[in-house]
Backbone as CSV, one residue per row, in Angstrom:
resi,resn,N_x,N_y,N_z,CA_x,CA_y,CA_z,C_x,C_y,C_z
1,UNK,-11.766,-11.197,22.109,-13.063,-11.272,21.468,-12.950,-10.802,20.029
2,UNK,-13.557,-11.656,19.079,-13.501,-10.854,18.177,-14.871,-9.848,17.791
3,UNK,-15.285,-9.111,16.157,-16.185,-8.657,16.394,-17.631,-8.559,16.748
4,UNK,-17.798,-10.363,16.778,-19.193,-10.563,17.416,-19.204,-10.431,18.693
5,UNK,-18.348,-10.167,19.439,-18.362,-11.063,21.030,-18.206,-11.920,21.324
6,UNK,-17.591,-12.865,20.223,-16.856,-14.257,20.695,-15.637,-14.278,21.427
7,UNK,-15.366,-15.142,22.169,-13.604,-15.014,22.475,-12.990,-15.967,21.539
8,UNK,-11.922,-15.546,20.732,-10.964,-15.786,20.059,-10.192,-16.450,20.901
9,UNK,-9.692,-17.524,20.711,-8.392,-18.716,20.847,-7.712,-19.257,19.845
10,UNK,-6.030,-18.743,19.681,-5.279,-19.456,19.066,-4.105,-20.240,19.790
11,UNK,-4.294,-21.475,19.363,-2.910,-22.343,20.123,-1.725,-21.645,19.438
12,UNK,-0.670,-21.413,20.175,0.591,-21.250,19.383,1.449,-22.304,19.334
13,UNK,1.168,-23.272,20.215,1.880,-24.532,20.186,1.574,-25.939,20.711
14,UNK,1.109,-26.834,20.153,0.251,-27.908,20.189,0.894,-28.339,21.914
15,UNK,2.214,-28.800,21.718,3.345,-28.847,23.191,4.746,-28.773,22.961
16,UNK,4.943,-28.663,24.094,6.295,-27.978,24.000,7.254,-28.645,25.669
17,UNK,8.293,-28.628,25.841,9.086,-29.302,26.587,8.408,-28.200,27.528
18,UNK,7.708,-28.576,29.169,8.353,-27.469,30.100,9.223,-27.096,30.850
19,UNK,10.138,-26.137,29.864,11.514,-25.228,30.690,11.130,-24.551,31.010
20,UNK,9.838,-23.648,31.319,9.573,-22.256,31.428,9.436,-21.404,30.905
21,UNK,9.898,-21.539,29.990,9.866,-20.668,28.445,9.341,-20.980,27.265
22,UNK,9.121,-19.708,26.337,8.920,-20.658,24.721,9.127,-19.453,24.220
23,UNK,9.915,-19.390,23.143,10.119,-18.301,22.220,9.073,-17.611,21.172
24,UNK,8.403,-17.206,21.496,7.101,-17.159,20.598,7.423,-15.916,19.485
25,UNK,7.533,-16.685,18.019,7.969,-16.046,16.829,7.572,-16.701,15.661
26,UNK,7.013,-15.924,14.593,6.239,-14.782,15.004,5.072,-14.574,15.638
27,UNK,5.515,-13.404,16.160,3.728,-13.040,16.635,2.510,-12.394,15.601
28,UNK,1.597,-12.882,15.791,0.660,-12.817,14.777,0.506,-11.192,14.087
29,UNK,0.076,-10.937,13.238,-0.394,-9.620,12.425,-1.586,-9.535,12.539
30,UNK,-2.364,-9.453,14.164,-3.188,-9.527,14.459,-3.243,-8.769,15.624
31,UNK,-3.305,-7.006,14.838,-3.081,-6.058,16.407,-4.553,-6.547,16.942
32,UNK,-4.294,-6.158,18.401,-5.445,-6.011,19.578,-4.896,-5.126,20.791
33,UNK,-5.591,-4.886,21.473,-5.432,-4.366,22.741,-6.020,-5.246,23.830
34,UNK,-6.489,-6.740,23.479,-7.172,-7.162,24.588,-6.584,-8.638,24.601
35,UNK,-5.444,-9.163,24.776,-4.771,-10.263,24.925,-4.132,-10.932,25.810
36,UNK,-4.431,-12.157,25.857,-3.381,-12.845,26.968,-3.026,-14.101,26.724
37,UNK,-2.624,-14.600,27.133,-1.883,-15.682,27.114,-2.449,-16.916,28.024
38,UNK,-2.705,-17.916,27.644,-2.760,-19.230,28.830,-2.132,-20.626,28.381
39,UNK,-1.717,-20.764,29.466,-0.554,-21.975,29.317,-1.559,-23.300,30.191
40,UNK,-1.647,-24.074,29.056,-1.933,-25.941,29.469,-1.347,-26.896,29.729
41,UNK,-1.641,-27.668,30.433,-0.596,-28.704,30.350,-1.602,-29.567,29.079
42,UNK,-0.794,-30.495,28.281,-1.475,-30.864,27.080,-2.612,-31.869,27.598
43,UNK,-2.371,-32.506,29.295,-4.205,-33.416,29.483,-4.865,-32.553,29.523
44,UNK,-4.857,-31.319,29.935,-6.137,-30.181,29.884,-6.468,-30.042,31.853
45,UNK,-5.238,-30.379,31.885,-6.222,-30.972,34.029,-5.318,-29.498,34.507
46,UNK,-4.482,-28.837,34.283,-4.031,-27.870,34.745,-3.919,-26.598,33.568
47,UNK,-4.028,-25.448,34.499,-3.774,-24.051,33.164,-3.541,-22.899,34.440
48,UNK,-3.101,-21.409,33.228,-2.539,-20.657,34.106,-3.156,-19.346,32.802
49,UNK,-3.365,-18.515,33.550,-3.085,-17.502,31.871,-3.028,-15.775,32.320
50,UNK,-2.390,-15.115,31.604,-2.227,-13.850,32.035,-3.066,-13.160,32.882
51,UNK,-2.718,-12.481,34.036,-3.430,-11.634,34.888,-4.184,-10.594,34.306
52,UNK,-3.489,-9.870,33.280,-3.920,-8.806,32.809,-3.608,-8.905,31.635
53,UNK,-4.466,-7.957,30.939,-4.451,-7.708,29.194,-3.184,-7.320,28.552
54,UNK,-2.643,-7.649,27.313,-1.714,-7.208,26.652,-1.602,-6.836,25.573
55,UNK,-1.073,-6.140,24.535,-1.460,-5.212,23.202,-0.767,-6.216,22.281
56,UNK,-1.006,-6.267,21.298,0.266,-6.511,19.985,-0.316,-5.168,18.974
57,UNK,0.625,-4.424,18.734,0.469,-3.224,17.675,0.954,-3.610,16.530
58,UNK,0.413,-2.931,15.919,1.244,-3.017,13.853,2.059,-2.347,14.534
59,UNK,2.868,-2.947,13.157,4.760,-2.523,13.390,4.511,-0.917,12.556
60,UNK,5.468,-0.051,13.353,5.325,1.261,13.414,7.174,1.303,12.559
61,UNK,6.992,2.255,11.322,8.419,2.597,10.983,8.357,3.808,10.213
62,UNK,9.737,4.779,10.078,9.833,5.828,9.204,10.626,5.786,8.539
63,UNK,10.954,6.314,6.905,11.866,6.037,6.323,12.260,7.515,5.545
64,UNK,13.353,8.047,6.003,13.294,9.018,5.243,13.892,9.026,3.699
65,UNK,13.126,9.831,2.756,13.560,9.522,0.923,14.321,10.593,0.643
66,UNK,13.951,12.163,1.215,14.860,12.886,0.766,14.478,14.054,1.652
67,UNK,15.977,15.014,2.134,17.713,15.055,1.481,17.533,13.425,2.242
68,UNK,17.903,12.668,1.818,19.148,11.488,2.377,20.247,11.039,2.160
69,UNK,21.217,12.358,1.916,22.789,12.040,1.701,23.071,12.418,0.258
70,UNK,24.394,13.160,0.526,24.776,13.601,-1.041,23.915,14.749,-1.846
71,UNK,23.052,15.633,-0.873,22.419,16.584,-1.626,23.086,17.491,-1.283
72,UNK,23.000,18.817,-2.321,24.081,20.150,-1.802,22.501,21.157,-2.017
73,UNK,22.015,21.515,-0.817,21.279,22.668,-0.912,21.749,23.643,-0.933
74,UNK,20.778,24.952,-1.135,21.074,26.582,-1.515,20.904,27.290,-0.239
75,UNK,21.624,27.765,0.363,21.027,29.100,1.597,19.657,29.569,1.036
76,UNK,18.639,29.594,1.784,17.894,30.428,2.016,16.463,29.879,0.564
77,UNK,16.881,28.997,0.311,16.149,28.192,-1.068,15.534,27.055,-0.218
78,UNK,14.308,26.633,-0.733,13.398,25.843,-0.219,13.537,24.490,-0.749
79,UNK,13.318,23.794,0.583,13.437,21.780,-0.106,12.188,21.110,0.009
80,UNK,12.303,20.105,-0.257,10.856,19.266,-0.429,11.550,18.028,0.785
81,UNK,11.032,17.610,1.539,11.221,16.690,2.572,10.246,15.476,2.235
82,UNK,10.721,14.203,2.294,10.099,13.192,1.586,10.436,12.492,2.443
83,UNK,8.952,11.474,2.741,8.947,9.488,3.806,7.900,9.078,3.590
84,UNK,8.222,7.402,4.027,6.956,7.008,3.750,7.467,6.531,5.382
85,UNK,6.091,6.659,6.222,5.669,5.748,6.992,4.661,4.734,7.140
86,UNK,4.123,4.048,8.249,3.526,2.866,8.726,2.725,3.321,9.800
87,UNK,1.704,2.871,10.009,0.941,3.485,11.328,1.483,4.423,12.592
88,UNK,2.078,5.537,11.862,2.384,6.849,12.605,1.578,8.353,12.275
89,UNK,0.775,8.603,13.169,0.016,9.775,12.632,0.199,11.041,12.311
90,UNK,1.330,11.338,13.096,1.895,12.962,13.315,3.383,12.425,13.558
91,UNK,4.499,13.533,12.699,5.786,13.412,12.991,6.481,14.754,13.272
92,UNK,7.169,14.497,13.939,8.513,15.764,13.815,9.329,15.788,13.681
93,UNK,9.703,16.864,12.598,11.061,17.012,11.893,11.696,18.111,12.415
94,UNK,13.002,17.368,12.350,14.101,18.146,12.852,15.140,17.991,11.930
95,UNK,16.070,19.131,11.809,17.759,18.873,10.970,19.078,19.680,12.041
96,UNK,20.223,19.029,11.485,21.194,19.175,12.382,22.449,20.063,11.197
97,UNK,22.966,20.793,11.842,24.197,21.324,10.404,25.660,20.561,11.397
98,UNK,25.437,19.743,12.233,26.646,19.565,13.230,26.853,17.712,13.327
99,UNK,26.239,16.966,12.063,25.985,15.565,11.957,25.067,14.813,13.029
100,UNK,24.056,15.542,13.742,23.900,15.177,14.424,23.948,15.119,15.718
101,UNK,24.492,15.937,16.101,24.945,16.729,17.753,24.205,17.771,18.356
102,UNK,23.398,17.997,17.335,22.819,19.110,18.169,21.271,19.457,16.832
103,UNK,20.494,19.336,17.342,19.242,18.949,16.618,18.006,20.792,16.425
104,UNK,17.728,21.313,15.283,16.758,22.294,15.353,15.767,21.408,14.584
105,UNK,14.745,22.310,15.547,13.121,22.095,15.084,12.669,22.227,13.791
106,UNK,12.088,22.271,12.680,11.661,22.277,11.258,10.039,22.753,11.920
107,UNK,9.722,21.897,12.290,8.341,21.000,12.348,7.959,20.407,13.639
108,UNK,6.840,20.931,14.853,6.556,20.279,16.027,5.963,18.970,15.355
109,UNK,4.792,19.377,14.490,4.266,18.025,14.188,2.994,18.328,12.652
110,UNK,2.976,17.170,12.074,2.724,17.627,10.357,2.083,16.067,10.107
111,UNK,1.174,16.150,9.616,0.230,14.691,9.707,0.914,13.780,8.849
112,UNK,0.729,12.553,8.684,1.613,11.556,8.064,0.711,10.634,8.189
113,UNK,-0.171,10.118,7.234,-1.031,9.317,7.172,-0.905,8.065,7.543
114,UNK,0.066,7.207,7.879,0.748,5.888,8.322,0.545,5.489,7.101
115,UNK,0.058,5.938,5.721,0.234,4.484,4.820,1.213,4.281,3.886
116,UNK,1.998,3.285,3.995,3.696,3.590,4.029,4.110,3.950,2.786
117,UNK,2.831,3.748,2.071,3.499,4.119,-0.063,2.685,6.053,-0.232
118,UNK,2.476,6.416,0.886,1.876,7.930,0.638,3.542,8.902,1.074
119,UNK,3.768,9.257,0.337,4.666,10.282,0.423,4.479,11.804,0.818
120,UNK,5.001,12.636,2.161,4.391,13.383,2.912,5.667,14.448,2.038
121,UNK,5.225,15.832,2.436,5.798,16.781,2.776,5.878,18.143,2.959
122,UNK,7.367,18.840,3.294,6.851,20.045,3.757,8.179,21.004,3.173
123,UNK,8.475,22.619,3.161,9.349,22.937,2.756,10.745,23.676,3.724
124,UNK,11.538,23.368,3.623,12.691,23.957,4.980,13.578,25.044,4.289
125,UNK,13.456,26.197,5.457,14.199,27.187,4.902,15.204,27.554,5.853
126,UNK,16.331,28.192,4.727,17.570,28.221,5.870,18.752,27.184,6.065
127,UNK,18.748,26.205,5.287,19.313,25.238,5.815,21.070,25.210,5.218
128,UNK,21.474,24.780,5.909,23.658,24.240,5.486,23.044,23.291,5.264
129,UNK,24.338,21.952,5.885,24.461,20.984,5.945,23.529,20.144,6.950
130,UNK,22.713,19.245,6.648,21.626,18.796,7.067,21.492,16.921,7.314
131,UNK,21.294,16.901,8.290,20.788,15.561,8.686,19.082,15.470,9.138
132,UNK,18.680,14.796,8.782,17.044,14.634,9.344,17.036,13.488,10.132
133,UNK,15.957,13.835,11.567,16.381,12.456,11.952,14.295,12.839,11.998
C-alpha cells in the first residue's frame, strides 16, 4: 500500500521463460516492510503470490575514516575516531592491539545518525597498536 491506502503494483517482468526462477536485480530503492511477490502466467488465467509479507531495507554500511592504517598514536593521549554511516543508529566500537584476535570495548553504543556524509565521534584512551572494527 502506499500512503493513501492504495495497493501498489510493480511488474518486474513483462515475461519470462518458466524455469522456476528469475533473478531479480535490482531490487528497487523502495524500502517497505509490507511486500510480496505474485507470479502470472502472461493470459492472466493463473497466479500464485507470497504467503506472507517481506521487507526490502535501505542498504545499511560503515566506513571507518580514522585511525585507518599508518597512524602512530601516544600512550595515554586522546584520538578522534571518525565514519560515516547509512541507516545505522547506534554503533560499537571496539580496538584490538593483537590485529585483530582479540577485540576491547571503547564504546557499548554512541549514536550515529545513519546519514552517511555526517561524521561521528568519540575520544579513546590508552591505546598501542589499534585496529577498529
Amino acid at each position: 500500500m502506499d500512503g493513501t491506502g492504495s495497493i501498489v503494483c510493480l511488474v518486474l517482468i513483462a515475461s519470462t521463460p518458466s524455469t522456476g526462477f528469475y533473478n531479480w536485480n535490482p531490487i528497487p530503492k523502495t524500502p517497505s516492510t509490507n511486500c510480496k511477490i505474485r507470479i502470472t502466467d502472461v493470459g492472466n488465467l493463473y497466479s500464485d503470490m507470497s504467503d506472507v509479507v517481506f521487507s526490502i531495507l535501505p542498504e545499511t554500511n560503515i566506513n571507518v575514516l580514522s585511525p585507518n592504517g599508518g597512524e602512530s598514536l601516544t600512550l595515554e593521549a586522546s584520538q578522534k575516531v571518525t565514519w560515516t554511516s547509512a541507516n545505522i543508529r547506534k554503533v560499537k566500537i571496539d580496538y584490538s592491539i593483537n590485529n585483530g584476535a582479540d577485540w576491547v570495548v571503547i564504546t557499548d553504543s554512541i549514536e550515529s545518525t545513519g546519514r552517511q556524509t555526517e561524521y561521528r565521534s568519540i575520544y579513546l584512551m590508552r591505546i598501542l597498536r589499534l585496529v577498529i572494527r
